[in-house]
LOROTI-169278 format. One record per residue (C-alpha): residue number from 1; residue in one letter; x, y, z. Coordinates in steps of 0.1 Angstrom, whole numbers. Each point is the difference from the previous one (the first is absolute). Example, Ala and Ser with C-alpha at 12.3 -4.5 7.8 and 13.67 -1.06 7.14 Angstrom:
<semis>
<semi><vexdren>1</vexdren><fise>a</fise><x>123</x><y>-45</y><z>78</z></semi>
<semi><vexdren>2</vexdren><fise>s</fise><x>14</x><y>34</y><z>-7</z></semi>
</semis>
This chain:
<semis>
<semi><vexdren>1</vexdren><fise>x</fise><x>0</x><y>0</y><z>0</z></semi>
<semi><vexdren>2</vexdren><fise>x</fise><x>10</x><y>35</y><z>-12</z></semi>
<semi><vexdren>3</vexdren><fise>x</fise><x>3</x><y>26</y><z>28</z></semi>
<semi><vexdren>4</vexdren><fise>x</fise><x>-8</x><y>35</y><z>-15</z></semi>
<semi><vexdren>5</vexdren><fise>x</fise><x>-4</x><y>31</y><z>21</z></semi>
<semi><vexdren>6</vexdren><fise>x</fise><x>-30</x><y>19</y><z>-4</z></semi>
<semi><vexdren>7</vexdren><fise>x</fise><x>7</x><y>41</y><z>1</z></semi>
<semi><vexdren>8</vexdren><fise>x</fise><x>23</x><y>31</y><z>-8</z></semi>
<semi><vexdren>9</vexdren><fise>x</fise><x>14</x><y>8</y><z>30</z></semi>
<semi><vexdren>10</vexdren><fise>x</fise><x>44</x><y>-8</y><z>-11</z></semi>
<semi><vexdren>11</vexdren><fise>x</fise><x>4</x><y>-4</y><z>39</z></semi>
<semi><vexdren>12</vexdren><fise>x</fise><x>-22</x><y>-31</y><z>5</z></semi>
<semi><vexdren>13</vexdren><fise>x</fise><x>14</x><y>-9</y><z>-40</z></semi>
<semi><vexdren>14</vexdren><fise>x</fise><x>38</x><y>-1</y><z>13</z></semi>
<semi><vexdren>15</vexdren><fise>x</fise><x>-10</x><y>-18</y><z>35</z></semi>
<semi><vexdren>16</vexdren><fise>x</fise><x>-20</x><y>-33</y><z>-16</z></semi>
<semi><vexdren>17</vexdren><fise>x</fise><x>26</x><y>2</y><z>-27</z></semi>
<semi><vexdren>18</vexdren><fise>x</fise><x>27</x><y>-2</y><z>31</z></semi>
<semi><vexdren>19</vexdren><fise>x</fise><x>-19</x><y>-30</y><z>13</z></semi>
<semi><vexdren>20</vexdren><fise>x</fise><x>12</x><y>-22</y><z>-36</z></semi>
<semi><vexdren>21</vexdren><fise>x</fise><x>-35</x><y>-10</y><z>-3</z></semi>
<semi><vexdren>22</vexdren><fise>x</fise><x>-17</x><y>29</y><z>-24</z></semi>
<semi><vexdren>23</vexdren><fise>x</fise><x>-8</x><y>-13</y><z>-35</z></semi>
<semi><vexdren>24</vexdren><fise>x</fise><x>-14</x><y>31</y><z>-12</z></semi>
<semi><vexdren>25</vexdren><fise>x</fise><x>-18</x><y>35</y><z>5</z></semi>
<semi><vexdren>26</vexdren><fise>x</fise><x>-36</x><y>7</y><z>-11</z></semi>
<semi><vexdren>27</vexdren><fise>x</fise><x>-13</x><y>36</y><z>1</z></semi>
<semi><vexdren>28</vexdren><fise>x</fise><x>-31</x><y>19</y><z>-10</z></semi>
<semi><vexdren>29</vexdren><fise>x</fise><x>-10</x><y>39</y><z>-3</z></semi>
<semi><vexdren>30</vexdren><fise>x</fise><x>-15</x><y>3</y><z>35</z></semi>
<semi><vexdren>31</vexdren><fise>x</fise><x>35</x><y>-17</y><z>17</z></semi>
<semi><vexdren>32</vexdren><fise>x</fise><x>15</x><y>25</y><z>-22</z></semi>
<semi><vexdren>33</vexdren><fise>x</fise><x>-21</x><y>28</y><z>12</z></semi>
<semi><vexdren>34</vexdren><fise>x</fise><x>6</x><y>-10</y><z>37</z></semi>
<semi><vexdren>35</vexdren><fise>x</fise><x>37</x><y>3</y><z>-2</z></semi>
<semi><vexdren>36</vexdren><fise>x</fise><x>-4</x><y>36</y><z>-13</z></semi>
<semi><vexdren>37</vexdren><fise>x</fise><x>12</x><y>-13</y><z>-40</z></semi>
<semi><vexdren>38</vexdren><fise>x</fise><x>-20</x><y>22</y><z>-23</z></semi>
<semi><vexdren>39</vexdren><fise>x</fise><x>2</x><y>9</y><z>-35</z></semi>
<semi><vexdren>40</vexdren><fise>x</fise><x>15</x><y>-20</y><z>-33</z></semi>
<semi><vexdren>41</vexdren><fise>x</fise><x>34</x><y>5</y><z>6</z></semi>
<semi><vexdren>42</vexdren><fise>x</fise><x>4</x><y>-1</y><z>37</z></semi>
<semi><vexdren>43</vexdren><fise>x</fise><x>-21</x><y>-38</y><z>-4</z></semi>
<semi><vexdren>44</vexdren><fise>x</fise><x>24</x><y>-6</y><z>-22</z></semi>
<semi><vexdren>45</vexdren><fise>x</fise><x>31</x><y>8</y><z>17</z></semi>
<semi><vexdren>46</vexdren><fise>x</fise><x>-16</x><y>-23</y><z>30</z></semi>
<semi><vexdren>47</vexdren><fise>x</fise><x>-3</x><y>-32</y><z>-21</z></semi>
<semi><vexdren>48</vexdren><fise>x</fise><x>34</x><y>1</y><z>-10</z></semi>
<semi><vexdren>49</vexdren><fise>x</fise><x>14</x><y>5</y><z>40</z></semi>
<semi><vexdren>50</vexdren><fise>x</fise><x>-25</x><y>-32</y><z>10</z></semi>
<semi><vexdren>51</vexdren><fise>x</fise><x>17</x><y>-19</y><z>-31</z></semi>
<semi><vexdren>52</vexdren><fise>x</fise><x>37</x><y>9</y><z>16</z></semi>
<semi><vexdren>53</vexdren><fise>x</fise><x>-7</x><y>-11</y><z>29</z></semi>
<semi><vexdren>54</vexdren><fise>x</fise><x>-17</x><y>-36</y><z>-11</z></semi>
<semi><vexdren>55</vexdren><fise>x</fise><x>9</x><y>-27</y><z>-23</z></semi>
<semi><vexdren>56</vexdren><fise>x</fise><x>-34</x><y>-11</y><z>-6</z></semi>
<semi><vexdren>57</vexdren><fise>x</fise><x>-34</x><y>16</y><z>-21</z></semi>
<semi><vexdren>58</vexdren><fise>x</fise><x>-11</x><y>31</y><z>8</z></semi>
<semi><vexdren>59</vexdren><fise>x</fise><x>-40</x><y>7</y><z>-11</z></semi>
<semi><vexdren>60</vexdren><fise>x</fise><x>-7</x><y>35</y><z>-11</z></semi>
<semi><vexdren>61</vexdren><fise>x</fise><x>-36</x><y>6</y><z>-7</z></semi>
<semi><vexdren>62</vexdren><fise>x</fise><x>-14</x><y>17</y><z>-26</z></semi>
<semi><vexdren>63</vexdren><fise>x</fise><x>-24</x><y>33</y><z>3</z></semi>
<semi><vexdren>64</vexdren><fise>x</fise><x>-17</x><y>-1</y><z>-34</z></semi>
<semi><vexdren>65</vexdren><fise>x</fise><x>-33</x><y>-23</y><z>-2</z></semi>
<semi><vexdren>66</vexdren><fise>x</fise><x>-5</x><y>4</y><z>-40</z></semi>
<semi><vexdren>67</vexdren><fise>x</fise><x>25</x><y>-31</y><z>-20</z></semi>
<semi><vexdren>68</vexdren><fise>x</fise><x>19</x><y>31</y><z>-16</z></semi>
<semi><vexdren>69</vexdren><fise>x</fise><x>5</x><y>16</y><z>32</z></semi>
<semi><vexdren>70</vexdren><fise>x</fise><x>8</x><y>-32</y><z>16</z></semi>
<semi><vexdren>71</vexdren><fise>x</fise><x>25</x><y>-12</y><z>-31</z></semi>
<semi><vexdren>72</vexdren><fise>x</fise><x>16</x><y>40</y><z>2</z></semi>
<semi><vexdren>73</vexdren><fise>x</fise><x>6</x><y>-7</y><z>37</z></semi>
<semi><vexdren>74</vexdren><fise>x</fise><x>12</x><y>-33</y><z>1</z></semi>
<semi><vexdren>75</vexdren><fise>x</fise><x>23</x><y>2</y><z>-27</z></semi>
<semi><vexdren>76</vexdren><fise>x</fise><x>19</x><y>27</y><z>19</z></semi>
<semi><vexdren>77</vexdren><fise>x</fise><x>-1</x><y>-16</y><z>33</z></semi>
<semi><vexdren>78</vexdren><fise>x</fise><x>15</x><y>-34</y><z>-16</z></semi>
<semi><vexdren>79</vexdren><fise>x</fise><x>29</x><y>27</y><z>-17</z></semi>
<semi><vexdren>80</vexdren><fise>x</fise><x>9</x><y>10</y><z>37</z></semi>
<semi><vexdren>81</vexdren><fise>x</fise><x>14</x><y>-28</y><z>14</z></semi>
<semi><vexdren>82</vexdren><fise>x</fise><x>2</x><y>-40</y><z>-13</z></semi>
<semi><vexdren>83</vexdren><fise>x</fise><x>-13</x><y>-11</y><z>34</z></semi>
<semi><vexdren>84</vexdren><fise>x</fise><x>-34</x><y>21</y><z>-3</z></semi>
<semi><vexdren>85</vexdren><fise>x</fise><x>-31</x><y>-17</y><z>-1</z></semi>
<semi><vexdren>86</vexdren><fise>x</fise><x>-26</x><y>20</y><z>-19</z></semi>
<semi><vexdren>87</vexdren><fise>x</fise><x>-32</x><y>-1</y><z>24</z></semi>
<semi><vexdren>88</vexdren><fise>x</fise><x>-32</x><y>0</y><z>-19</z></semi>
<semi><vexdren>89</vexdren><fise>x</fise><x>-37</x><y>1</y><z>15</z></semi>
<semi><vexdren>90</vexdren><fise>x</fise><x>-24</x><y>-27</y><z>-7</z></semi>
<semi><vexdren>91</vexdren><fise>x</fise><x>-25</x><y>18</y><z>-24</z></semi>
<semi><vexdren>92</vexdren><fise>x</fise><x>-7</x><y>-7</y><z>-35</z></semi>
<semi><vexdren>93</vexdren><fise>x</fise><x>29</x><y>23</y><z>-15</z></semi>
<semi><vexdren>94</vexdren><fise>x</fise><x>24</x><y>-13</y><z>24</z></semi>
<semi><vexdren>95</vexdren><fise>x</fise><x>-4</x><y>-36</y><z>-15</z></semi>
<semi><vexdren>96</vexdren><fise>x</fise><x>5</x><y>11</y><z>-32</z></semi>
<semi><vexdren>97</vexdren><fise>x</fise><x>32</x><y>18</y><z>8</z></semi>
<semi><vexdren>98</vexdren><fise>x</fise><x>18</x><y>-29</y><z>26</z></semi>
<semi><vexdren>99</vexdren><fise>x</fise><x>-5</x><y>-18</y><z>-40</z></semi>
<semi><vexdren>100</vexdren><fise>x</fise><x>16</x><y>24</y><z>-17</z></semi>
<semi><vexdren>101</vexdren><fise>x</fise><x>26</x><y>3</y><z>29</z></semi>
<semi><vexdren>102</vexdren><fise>x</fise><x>3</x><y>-38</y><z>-1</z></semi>
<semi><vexdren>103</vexdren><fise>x</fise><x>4</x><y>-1</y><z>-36</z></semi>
<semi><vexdren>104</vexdren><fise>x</fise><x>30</x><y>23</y><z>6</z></semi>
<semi><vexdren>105</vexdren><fise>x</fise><x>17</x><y>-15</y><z>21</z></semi>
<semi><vexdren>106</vexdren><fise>x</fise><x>-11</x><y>25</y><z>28</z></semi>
<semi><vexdren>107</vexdren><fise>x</fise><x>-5</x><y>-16</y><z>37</z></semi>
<semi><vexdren>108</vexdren><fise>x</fise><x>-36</x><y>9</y><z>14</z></semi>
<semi><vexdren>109</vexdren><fise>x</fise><x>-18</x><y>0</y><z>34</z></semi>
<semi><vexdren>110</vexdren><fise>x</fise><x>-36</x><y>-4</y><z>1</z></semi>
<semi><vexdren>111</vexdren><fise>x</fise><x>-16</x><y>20</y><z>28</z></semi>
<semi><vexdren>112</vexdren><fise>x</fise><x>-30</x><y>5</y><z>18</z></semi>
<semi><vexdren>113</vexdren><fise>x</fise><x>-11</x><y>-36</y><z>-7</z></semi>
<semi><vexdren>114</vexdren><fise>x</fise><x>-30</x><y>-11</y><z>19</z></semi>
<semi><vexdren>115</vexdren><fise>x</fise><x>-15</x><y>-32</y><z>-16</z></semi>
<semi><vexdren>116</vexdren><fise>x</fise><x>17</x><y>-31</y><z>-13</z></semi>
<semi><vexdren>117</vexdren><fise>x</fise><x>-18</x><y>10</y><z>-37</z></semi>
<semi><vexdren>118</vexdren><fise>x</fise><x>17</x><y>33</y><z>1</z></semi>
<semi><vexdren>119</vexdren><fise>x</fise><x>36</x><y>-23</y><z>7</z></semi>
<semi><vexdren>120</vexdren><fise>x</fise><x>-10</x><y>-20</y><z>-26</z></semi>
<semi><vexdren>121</vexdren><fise>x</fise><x>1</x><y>26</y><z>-23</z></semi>
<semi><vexdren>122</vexdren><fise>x</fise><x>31</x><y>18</y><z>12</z></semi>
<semi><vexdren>123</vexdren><fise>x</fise><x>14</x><y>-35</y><z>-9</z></semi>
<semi><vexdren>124</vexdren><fise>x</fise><x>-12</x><y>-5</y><z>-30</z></semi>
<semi><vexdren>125</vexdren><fise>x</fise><x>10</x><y>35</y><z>-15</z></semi>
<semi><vexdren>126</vexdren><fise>x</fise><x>38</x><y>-11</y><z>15</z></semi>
<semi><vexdren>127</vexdren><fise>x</fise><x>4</x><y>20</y><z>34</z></semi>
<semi><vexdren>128</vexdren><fise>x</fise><x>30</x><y>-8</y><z>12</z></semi>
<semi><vexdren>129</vexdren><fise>x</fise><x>-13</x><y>6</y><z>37</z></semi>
<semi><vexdren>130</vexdren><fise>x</fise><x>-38</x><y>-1</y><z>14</z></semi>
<semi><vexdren>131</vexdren><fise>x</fise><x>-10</x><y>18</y><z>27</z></semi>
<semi><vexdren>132</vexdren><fise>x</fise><x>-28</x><y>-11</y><z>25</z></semi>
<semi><vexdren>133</vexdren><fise>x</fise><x>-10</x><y>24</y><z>25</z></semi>
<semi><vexdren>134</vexdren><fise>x</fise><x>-9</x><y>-23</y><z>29</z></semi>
<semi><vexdren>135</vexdren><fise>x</fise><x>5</x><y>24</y><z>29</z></semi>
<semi><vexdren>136</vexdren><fise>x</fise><x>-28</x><y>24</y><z>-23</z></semi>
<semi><vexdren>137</vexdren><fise>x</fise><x>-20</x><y>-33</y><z>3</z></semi>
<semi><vexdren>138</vexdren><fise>x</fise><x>0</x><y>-5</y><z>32</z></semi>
<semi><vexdren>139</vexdren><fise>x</fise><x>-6</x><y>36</y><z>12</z></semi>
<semi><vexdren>140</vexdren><fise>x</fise><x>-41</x><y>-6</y><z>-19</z></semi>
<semi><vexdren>141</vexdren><fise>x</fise><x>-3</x><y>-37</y><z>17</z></semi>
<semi><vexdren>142</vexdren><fise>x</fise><x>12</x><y>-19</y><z>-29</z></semi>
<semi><vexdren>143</vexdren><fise>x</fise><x>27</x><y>-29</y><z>1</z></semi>
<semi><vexdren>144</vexdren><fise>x</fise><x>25</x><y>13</y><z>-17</z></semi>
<semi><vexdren>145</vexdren><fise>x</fise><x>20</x><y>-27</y><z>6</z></semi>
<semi><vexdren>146</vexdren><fise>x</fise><x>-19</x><y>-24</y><z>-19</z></semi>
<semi><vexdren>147</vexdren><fise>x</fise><x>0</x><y>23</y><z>-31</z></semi>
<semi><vexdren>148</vexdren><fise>x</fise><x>43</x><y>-10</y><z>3</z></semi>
<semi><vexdren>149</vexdren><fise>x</fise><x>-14</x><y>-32</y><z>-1</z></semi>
<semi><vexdren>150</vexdren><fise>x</fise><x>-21</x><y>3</y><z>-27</z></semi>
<semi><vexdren>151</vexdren><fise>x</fise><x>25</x><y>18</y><z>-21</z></semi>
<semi><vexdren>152</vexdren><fise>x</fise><x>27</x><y>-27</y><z>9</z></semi>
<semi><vexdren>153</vexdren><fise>x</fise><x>-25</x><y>-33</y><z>-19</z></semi>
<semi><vexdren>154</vexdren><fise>x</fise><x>-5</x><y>19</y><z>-25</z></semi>
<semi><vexdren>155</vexdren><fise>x</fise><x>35</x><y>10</y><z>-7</z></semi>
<semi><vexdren>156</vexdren><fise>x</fise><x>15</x><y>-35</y><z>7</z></semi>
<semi><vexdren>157</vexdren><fise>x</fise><x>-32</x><y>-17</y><z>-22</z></semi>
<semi><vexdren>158</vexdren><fise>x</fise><x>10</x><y>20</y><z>-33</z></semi>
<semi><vexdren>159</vexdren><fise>x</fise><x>39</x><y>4</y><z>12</z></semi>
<semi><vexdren>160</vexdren><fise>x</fise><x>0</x><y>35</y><z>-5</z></semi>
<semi><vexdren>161</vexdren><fise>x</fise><x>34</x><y>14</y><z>4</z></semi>
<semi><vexdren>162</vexdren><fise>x</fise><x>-16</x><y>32</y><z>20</z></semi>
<semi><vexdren>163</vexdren><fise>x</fise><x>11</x><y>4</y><z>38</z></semi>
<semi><vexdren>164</vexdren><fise>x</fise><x>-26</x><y>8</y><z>23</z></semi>
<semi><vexdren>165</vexdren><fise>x</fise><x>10</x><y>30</y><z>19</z></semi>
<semi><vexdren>166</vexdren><fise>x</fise><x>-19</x><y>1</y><z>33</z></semi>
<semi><vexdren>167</vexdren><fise>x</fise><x>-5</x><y>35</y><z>8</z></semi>
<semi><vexdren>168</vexdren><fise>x</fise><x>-19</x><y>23</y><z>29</z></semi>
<semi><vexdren>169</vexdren><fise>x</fise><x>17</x><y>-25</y><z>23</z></semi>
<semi><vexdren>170</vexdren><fise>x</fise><x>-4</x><y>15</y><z>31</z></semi>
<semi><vexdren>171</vexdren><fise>x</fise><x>19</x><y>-18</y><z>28</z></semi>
<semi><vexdren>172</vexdren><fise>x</fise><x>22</x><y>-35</y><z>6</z></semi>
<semi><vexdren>173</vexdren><fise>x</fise><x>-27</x><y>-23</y><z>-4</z></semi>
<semi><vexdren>174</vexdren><fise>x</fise><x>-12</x><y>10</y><z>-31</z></semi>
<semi><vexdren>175</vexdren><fise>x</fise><x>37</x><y>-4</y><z>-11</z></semi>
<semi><vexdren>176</vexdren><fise>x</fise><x>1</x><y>-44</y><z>17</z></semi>
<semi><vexdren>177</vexdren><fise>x</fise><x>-37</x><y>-1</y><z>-17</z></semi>
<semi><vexdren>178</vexdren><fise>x</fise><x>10</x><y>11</y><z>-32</z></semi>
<semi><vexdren>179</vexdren><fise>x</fise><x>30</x><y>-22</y><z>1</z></semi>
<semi><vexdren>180</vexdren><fise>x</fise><x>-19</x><y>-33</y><z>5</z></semi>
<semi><vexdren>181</vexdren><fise>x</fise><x>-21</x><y>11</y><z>-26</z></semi>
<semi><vexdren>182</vexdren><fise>x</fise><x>28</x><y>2</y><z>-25</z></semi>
<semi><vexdren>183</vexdren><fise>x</fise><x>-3</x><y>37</y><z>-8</z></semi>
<semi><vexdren>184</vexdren><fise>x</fise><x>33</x><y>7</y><z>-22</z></semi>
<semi><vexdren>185</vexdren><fise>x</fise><x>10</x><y>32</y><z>20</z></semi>
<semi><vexdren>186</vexdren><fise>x</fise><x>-17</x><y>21</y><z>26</z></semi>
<semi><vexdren>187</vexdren><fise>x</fise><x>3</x><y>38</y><z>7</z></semi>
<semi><vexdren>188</vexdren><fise>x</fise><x>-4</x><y>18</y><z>28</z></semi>
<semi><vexdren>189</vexdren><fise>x</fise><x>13</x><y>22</y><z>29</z></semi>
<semi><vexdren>190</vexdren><fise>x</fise><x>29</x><y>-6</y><z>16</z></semi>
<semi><vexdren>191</vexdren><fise>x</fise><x>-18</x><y>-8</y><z>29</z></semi>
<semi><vexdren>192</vexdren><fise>x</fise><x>-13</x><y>-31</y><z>-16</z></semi>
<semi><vexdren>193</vexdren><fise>x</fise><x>39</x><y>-15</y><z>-8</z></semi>
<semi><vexdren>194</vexdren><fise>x</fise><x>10</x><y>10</y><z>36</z></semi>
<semi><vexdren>195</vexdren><fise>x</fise><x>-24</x><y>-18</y><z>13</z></semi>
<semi><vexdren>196</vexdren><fise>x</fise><x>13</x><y>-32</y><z>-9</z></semi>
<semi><vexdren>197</vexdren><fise>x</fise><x>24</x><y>6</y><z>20</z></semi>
<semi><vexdren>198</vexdren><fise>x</fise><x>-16</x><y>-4</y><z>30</z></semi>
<semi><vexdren>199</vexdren><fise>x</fise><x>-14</x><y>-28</y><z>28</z></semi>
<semi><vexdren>200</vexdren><fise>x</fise><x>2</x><y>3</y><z>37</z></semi>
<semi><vexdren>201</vexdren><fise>x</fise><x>17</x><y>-30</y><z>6</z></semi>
<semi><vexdren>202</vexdren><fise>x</fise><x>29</x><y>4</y><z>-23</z></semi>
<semi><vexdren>203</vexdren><fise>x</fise><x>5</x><y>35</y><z>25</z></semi>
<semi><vexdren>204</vexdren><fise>x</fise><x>-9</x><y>-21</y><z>32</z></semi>
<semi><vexdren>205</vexdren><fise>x</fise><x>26</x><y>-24</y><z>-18</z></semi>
<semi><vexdren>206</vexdren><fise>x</fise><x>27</x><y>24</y><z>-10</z></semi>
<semi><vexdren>207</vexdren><fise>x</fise><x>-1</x><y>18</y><z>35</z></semi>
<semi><vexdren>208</vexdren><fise>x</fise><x>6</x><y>-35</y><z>20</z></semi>
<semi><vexdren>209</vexdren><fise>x</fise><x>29</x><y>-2</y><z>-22</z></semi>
<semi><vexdren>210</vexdren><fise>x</fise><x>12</x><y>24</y><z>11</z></semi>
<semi><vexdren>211</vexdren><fise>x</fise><x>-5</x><y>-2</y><z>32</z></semi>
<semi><vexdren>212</vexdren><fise>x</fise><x>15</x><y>-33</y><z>3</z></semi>
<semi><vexdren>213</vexdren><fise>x</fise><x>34</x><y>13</y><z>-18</z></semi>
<semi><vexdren>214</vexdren><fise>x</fise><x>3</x><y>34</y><z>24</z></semi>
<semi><vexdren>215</vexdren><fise>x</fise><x>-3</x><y>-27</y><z>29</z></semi>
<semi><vexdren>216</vexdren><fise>x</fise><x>35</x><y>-16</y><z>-14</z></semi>
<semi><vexdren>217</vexdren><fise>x</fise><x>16</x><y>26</y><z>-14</z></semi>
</semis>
């Protein structure tokens, strides 16, 4: 499984990247927005300093919801940086562009995916990434887990070559449940790696450890 981190913020970017197990960076306008990145250039400028500091893909959404828009876009994201993923909603012109991008050789990341028909599609049209909002799901009382799920038979029934992406994750579980799902790669805060990290009993453990070797030593 894929570990991607989901925001803006270089900080948090550098500190999962420091932990050797970040696989990649998604973004979107409103973590942009919240990190105080505004305008063309300046958005820009930021994608390049998240692909210095990663090895991995880096998904830069689109603005534009018309296919011209959305091809004009793309086409200068993919020119920015050969690890950029070009992040494309799930509406009808989006479909036809991650085609076009996938016909050219352009890597895509289907967003804002909500049903496995809407994955199916993003699949069919080539998306290189899908990505299924679960923690969205879950905040209006619907399993958004079993949506991974769905998304998952599907995939493995046609072999579609299309890694689900399992986004909105909100906190460590979601990352295990995902996981034993098969989700390709998850994205999230950094809370949600750093969690992993932790168990009481591995501190209970590590402090009697301790203890034990200060009464020796």
């Amino acid at each position: 499984m894929k570990f991607f981190i989901d925001t803006a913020n270089l900080d948090q970017i550098r500190e999962a990247q420091d932990l050797g197990v970040l696989d990649g960076v998604t973004t979107n306008p409103s973590l942009m927005a919240k990190e105080g990145i505004t305008g063309k250039d300046n958005i820009f400028k930021h994608y390049r300093k998240i692909c210095d500091i990663v090895d991995g893909d880096v998904s830069a959404e689109v603005i534009a919801t018309d296919y011209d828009g959305i091809i004009k876009e793309g086409e200068e994201l993919a020119e920015l940086h050969e690890q950029i993923i070009v992040k494309v909603p799930m509406i009808k012109d989006g479909i036809k562009a991650i085609k076009y991008f996938s016909d050219k050789g352009i890597k895509t990341n289907c967003t804002l995916v909500f049903s496995a028909g809407q994955a199916l599609l993003a699949a069919k049209a080539g998306a290189t990434y899908v990505s299924p909002f679960i923690g969205r799901l879950d905040d209006i009382s619907t399993d958004g887990l079993n949506l991974i799920a769905e998304i998952r038979l599907i995939y493995d029934n046609y072999e579609f070559e299309t890694q689900i992406l399992a986004a909105s994750v909100r906190h460590t579980m979601h990352v295990i449940d995902c996981a034993k799902l098969g989700a390709d790669v998850m994205t999230g805060p950094l809370s949600s790696i750093e969690g992993l990290l932790k168990h009481p009993l591995t501190d209970i453990g590590l402090a009697k450890f301790l203890e034990d070797y200060n009464k020796g030593n």
